[in-house]
C-alpha positions in Angstrom: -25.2 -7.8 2.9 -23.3 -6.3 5.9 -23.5 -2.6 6.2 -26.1 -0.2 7.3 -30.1 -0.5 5.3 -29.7 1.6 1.8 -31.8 5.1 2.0 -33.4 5.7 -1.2 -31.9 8.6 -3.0 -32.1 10.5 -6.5 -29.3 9.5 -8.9 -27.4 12.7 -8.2 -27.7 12.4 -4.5 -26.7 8.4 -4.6 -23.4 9.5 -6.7 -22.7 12.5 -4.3 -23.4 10.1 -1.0 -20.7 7.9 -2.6 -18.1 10.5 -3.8 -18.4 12.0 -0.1 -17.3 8.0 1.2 -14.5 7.9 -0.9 -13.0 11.1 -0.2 -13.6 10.5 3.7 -11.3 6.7 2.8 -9.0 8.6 1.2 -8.2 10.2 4.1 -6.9 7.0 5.9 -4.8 5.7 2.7 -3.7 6.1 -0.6 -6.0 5.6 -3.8 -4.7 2.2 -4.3 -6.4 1.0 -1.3 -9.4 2.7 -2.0 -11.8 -0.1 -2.1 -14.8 0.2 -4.2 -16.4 -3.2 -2.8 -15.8 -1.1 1.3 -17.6 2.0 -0.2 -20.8 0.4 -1.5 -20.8 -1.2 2.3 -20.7 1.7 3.7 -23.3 3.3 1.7 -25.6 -0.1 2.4 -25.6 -0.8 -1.7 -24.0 -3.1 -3.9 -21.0 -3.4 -5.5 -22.9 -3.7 -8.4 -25.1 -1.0 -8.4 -22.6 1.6 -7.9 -21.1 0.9 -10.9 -25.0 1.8 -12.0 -23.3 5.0 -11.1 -19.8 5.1 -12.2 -18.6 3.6 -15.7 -15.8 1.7 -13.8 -13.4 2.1 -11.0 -11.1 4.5 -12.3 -14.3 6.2 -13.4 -15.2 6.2 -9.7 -11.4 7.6 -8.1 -11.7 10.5 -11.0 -14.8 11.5 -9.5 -13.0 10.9 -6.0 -10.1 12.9 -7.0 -12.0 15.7 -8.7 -14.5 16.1 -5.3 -10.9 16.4 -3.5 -9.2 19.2 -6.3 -12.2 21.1 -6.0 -12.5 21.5 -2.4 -8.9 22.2 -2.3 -9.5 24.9 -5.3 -12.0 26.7 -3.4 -10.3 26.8 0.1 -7.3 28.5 -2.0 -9.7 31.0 -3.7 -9.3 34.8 -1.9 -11.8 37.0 -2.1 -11.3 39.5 -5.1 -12.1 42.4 -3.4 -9.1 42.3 -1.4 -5.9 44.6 -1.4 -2.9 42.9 -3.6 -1.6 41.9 0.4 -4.3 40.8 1.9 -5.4 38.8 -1.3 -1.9 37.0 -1.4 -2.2 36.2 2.2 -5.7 35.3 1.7 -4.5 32.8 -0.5 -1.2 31.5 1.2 -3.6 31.0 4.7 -6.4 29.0 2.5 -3.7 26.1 1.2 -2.3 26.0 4.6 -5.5 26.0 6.5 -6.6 23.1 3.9 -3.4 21.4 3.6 -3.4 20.9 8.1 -7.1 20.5 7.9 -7.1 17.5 5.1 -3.2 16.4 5.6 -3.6 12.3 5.0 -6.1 13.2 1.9 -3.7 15.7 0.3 -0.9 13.8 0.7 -2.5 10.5 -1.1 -3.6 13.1 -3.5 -0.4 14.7 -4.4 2.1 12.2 -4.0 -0.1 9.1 -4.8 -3.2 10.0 -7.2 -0.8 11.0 -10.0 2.3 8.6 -9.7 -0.4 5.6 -8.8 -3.4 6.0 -11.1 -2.2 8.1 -14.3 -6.2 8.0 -15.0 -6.3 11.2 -12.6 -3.2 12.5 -13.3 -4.7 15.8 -15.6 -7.1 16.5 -12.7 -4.1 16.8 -10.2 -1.7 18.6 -12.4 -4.7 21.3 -13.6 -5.1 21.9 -9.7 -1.5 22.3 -9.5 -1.4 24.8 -12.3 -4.8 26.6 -11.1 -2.5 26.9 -7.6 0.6 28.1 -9.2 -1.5 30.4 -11.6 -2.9 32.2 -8.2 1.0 32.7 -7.6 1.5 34.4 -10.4 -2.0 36.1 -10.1 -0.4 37.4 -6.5 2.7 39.0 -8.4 0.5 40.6 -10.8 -1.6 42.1 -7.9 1.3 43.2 -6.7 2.0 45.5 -9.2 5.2 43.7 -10.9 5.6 42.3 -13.9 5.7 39.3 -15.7 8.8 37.5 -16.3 10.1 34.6 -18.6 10.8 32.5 -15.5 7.6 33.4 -14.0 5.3 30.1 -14.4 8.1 27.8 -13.8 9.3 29.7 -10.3 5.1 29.5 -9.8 5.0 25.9 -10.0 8.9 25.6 -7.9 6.9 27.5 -5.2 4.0 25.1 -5.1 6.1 22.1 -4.9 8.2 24.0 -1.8 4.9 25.0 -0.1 3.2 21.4 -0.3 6.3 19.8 1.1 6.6 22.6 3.6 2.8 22.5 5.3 2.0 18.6 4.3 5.8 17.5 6.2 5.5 20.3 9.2 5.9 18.6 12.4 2.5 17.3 13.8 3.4 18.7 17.0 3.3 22.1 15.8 0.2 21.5 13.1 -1.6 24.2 15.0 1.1 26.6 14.1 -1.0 28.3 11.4 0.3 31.7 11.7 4.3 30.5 12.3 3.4 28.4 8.6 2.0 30.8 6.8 4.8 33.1 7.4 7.4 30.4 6.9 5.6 30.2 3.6 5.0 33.4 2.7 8.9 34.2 3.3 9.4 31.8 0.5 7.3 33.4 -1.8 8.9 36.8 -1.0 12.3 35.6 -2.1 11.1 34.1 -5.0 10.0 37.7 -6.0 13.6 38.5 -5.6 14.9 35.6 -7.3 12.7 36.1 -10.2 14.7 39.5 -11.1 17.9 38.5 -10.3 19.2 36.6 -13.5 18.0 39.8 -15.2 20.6 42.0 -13.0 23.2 39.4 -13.5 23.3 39.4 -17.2 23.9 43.4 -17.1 27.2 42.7 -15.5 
């Protein structure tokens, strides 16, 4: 077997070392070419024995994916003791900062994980909802209230703010500050927007 010697590990270390493979893969490609057979080379194992770790493939990419979501959930997370500001900014700079950090691993999560593999299609669209649920989170903390239209103009603003970061120009992928404004001026006119069908019906 090619590959480096296997280490001996616990169980739960063994899974982890191989989670941490495929999300570093993922990077570099979509989850269709995520190649369980390259993995357990890499980790110096068998095919066969990391499926002494995972029920089956798609067993294995849910983990994958999950591992991914849940970074990407933490770096989004602001720290409650902020001011309604600072906590929406908080929040805005996380996805961005994660988004440049992780682009080729976001975008075959987003635009390939769910359309590709349905299998890990609820872990992506709970992440989605989590990040659009911090939107509406940010309104509230601003001191306005809810709307009808408020979860689906959450979700509208996700979409615009993953195309936004994950498409920027590389050229300018160190433009953190000039993205998170660009951004963040989307999510203040949605907070006009969100009022405006309101005014127009009064007329």
């Amino acid at each position: 077997m090619s590959g480096k010697r296997a280490t001996r590990l616990t169980p739960d270390q063994r899974r982890e070392q191989l989670v941490e493979i495929g999300r570093e893969m993922l990077a570099g490609r979509s989850l269709d070419a995520l190649s369980t057979d390259e993995v357990a080379r890499r980790a110096g194992i068998s095919r066969g024995l990391l499926f002494h770790y995972f029920d089956s493939k798609h067993d294995f990419y849910r983990a994958v994916v999950r591992a991914e979501c849940d970074r990407l959930t933490a770096a989004t997370e602001p720290d409650a003791a902020l001011g309604p500001v600072e906590w929406l900014r908080a929040f805005i700079a996380g996805f961005v900062g994660y988004v440049l950090e992780h682009r080729q691993a976001y975008r075959a999560l987003v635009r390939g994980a769910a359309g590709s593999h349905p299998v890990v299609a609820d872990i992506v669209g709970e992440t989605r909802r989590t990040l659009a649920g911090r939107v509406c989170e940010g309104r509230r903390r601003l001191g306005l209230p809810d709307v009808p239209r408020l979860e689906l103009a959450s979700g509208a603003w996700m979409a615009f703010a993953e195309e936004a970061v994950a498409n920027w120009p590389a050229a300018d992928a160190d433009a953190r500050e000039e993205i998170c404004a660009f951004v963040e001026a989307g999510f203040v006119g949605l907070l006009g927007l969100l009022d405006r069908p309101a005014a127009l019906t009064q007329r």
